[in-house]
DRENPA-3360 file (N, C-alpha, C; in nm, 2 decimals, always signed):
BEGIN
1 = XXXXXXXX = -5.78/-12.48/-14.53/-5.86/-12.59/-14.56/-5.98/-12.60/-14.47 ~ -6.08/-12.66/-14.51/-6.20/-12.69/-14.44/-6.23/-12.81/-14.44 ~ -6.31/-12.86/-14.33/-6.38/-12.98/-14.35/-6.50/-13.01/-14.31 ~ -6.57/-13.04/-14.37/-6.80/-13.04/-14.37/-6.76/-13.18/-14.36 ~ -6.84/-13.26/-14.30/-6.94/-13.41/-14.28/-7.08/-13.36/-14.29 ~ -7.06/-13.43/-14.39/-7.23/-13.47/-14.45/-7.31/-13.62/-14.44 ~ -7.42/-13.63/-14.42/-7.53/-13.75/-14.40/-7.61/-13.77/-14.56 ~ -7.52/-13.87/-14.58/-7.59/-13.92/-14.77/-7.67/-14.04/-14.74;
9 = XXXXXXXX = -7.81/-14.02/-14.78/-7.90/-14.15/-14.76/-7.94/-14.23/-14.86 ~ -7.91/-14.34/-14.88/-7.96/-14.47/-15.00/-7.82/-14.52/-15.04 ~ -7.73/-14.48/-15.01/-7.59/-14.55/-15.04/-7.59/-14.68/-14.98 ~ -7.56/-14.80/-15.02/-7.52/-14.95/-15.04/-7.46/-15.03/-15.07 ~ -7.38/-14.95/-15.16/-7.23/-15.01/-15.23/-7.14/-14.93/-15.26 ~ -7.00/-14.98/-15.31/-6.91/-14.91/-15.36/-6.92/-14.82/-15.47 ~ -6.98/-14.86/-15.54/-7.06/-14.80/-15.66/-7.12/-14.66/-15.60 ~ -7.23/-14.69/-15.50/-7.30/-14.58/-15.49/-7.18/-14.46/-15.45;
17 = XXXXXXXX = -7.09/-14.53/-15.38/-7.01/-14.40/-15.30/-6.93/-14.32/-15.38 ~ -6.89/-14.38/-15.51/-6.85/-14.36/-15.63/-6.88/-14.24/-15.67 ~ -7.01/-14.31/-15.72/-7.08/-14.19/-15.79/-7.07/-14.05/-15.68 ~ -7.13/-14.05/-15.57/-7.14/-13.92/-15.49/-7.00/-13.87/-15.48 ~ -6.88/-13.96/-15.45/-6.77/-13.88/-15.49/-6.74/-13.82/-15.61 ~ -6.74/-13.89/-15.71/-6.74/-13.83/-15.87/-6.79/-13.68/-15.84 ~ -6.96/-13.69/-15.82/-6.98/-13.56/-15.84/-6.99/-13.46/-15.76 ~ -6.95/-13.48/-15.62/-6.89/-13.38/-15.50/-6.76/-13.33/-15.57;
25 = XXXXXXXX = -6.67/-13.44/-15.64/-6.51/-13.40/-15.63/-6.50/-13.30/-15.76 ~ -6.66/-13.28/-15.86/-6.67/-13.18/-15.94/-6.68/-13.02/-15.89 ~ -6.72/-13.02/-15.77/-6.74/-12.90/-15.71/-6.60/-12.80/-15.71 ~ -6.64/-12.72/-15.76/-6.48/-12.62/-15.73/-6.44/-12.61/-15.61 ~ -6.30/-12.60/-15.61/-6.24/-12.61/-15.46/-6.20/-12.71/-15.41 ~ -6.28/-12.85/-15.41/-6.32/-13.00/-15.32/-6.13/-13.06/-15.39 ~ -6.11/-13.04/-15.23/-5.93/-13.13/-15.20/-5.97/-13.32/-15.22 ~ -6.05/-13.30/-15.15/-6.07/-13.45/-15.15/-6.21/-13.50/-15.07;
33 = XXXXXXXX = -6.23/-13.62/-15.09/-6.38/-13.67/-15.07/-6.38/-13.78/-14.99 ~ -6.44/-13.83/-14.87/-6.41/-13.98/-14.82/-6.58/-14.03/-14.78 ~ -6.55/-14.13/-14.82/-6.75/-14.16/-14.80/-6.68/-14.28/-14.71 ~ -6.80/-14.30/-14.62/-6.83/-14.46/-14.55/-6.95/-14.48/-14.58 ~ -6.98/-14.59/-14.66/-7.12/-14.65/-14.72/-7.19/-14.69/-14.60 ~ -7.16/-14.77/-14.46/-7.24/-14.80/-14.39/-7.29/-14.69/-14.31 ~ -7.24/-14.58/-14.28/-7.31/-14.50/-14.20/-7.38/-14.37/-14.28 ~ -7.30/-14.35/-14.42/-7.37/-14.25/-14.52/-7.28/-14.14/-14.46;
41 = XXXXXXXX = -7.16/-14.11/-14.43/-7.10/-14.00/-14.37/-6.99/-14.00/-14.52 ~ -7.03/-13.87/-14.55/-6.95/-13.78/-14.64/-6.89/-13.73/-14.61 ~ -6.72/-13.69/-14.62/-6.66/-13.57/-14.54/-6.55/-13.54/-14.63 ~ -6.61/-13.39/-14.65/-6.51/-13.35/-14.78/-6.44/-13.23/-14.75 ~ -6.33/-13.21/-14.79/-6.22/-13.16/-14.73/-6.19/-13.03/-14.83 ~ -6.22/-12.90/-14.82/-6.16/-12.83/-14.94/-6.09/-12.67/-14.87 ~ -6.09/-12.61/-15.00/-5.98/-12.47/-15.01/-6.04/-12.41/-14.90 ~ -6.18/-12.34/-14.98/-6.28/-12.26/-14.90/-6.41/-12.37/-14.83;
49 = XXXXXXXX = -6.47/-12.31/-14.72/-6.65/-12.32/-14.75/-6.71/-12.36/-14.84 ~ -6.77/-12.52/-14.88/-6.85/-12.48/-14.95/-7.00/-12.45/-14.98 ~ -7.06/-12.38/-15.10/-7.20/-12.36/-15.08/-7.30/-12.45/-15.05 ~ -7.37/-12.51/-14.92/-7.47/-12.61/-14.89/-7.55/-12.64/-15.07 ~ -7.59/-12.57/-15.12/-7.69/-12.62/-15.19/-7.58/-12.67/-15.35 ~ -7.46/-12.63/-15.34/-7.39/-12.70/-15.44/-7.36/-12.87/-15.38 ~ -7.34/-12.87/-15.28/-7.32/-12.97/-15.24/-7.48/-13.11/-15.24 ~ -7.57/-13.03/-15.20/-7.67/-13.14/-15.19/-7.70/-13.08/-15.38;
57 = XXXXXXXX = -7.66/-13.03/-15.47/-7.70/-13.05/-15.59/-7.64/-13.15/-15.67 ~ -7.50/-13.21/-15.57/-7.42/-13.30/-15.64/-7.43/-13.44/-15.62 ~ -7.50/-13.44/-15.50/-7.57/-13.56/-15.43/-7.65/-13.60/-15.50 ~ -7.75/-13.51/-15.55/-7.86/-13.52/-15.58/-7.86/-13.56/-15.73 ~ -7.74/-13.56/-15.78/-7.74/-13.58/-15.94/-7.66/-13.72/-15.94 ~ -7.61/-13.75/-15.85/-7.53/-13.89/-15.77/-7.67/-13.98/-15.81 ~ -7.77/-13.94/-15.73/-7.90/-14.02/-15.72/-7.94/-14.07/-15.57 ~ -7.90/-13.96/-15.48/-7.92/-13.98/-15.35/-7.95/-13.84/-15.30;
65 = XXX = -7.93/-13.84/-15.15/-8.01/-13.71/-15.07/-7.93/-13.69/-14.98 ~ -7.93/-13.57/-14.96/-7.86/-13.52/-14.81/-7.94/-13.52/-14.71 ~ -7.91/-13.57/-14.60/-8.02/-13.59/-14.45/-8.02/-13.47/-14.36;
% end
């Protein structure tokens, strides 16, 4: 197992953290997902590594950014 912490910025609700999980938890591999909306910390937990730019592509289709 692995685990990345990631910095997601524009997140402000439950909603928002939703969505970024939804489509992080699409990424192959991804065990599980845990966001805190006040600080923007993503930390997702999976099999392998995974690829940086799959990850801020999933962000990014959420409707937010990786810092």
């Amino acid at each position: 197992m692995t685990t990345e912490t990631y910095t997601v910025t524009g997140m402000t609700c439950g909603h928002c953290a939703a969505s970024v999980t939804e489509e992080i938890s699409e990424i192959a591999g991804v065990d599980s997902v845990d966001v805190v909306v006040e600080t923007g910390a993503v930390t997702v937990t999976s099999a392998a590594p995974l690829d940086p730019a799959a990850v801020r592509a999933a962000v990014e289709e959420a409707g937010y950014a990786l810092s």
